[in-house]
N, C-alpha and C positions, 0 to 999 in steps of 0.2 A: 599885147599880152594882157589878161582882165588881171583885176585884182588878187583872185581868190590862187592865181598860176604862180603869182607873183610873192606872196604871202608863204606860197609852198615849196618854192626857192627855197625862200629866205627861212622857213623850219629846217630844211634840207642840211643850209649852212648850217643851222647855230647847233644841231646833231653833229654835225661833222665838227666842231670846234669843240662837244663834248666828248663827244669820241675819242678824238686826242689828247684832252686831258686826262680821262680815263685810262688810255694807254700810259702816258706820262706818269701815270699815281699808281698803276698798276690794279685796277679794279677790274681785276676781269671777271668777278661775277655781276655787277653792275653792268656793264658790256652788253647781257643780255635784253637789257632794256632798254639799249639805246641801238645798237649796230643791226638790229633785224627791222627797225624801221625807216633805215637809209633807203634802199629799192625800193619801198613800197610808197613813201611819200614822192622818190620822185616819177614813180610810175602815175601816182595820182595828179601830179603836176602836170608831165605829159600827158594824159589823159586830157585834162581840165583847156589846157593852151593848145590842144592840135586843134586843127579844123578837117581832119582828113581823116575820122573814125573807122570809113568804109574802105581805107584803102588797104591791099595786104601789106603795103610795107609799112604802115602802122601797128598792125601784129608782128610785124617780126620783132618792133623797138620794144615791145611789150614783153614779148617772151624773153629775149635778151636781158631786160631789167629781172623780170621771174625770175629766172636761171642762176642771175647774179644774184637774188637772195638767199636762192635755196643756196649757193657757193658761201655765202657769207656764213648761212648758219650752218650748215657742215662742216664748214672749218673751225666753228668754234668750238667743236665734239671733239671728244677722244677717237681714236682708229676711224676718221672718217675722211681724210684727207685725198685719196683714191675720187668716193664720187663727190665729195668739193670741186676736187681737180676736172672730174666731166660734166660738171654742172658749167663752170666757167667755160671749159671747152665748149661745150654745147652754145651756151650767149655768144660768144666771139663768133659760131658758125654764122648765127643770124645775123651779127654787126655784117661779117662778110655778104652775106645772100645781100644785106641792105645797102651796102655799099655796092654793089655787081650790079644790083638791080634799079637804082636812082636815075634815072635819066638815061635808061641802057641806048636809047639812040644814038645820042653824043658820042663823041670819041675823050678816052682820059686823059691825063697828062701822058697814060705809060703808052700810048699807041703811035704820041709824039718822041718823047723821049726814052726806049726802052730799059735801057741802063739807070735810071733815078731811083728804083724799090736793090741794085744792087748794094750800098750801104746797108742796107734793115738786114740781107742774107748774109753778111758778111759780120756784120754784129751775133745774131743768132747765133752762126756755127763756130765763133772766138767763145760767144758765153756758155754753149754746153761744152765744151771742148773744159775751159778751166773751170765749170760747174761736175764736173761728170767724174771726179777723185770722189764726190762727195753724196754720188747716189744710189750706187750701191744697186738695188733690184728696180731701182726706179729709173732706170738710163729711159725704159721704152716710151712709159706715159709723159715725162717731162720732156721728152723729144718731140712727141707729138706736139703735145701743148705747148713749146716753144715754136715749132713749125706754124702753129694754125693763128699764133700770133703776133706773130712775124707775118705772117699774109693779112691778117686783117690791117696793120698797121700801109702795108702796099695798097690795099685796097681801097684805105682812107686817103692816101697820099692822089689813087688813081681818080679820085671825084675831081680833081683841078681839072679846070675847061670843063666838065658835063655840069656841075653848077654854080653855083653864083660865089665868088671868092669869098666871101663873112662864112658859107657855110663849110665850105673846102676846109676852111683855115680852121674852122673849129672842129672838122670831122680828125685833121690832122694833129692839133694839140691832143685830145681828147685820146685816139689811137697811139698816138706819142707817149701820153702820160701812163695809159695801159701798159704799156712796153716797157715802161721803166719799174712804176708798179711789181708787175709780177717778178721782174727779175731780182728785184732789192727782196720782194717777197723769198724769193729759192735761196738767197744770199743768205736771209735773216734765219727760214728754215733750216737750210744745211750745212752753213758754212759758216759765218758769224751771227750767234744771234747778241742783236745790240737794241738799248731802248730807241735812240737817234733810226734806226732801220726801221722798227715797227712804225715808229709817227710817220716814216718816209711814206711807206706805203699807203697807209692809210689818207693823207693827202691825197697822194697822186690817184691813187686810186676814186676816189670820192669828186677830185675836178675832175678826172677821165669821164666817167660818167656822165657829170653835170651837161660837160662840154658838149657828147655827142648827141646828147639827148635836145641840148639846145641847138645846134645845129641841125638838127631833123628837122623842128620848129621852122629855123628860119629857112630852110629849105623849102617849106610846104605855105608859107606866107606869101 
């Protein structure tokens, strides 16, 4: 990793450490200045540290980080929660195409073990199941977009055996942290909102990212 990839981490981090405090203090019009440059520094980062420019599954990590800015700042709007919600839908589609498509020769852990993504289905339909008193005209888009994330989360799990376990393991934290992420997010939105909820999110949210992004990395090294 060169220096300048490594420096854009470490801006990436110390945003995310303001971020939280920001949340913490409650500045959310200051927010503006800091939360819409999370994806794009690490998009620059990714950028700067791949070596695999010309590959398409370098575009997909790219539009997926896109996706997740546009999500970022559409959720910071009033009445725009709807395409927040298919912007992030959208980025998870690519996580998934980029997970399905890594090493498609290989066989994944799920071709060994089929039963190992049943814990992730069985979480999803407990948490709309006690999220769904709480949505009111939104049961259909928060179905999908727990569905689609619920699969990307299988799909990180299914790169074990197709490549090298350091990347598996971070494709897996990283889809993990996602999973937790948005659900504390639906929690914080519909059902309790707490300040302890919003920092949650915003963590996990911000290592999900980091993690899968660095996992592509070391995938492609």
């Amino acid at each position: 990793m060169n220096r300048t990839t490594k420096t854009l981490f470490l801006f990436f981090c110390i945003l995310t450490a303001a971020e939280l405090l920001l949340i913490y203090f409650n500045q959310t019009s200051v927010r503006w200045f800091t939360k819409p440059l999370l994806m794009p520094v690490l998009m620059i980062a990714f950028y700067t540290g791949s070596n695999i420019k010309k590959d398409k599954q370098f575009y997909f990590i790219l539009l997926a980080l896109f996706l997740s800015w546009a999500g970022d700042v559409l959720l910071m709007m009033k009445n725009m929660f709807i395409p927040g919600l298919v912007s992030f839908l959208l980025a998870h589609f690519f996580y998934i195409i980029y997970f399905l498509q890594t090493k498609k020769e290989k066989r994944g852990l799920l071709q060994f073990q089929p039963l190992i993504g049943l814990p992730v289905v069985i979480y999803i339909a407990i948490f709309l199941w006690q999220l769904y008193p709480f949505l009111d005209a939104l049961k259909i888009p928060v179905t999908i977009y727990a569905v689609t994330i619920g699969t990307m989360l299988i799909m990180a799990i299914n790169t074990k055996r197709k490549v090298d376990d350091d990347a598996s393991t971070l494709f897996f934290n990283g889809a993990l942290q996602f999973v937790i992420s948005d659900s504390l997010l639906a929690v914080n939105l519909f059902a309790v909102n707490n300040l302890l909820l919003g920092l949650c999110v915003m963590l996990t949210y911000c290592s999900a990212q980091y993690l899968i992004v660095k996992g592509v990395m070391l995938n492609k090294e």
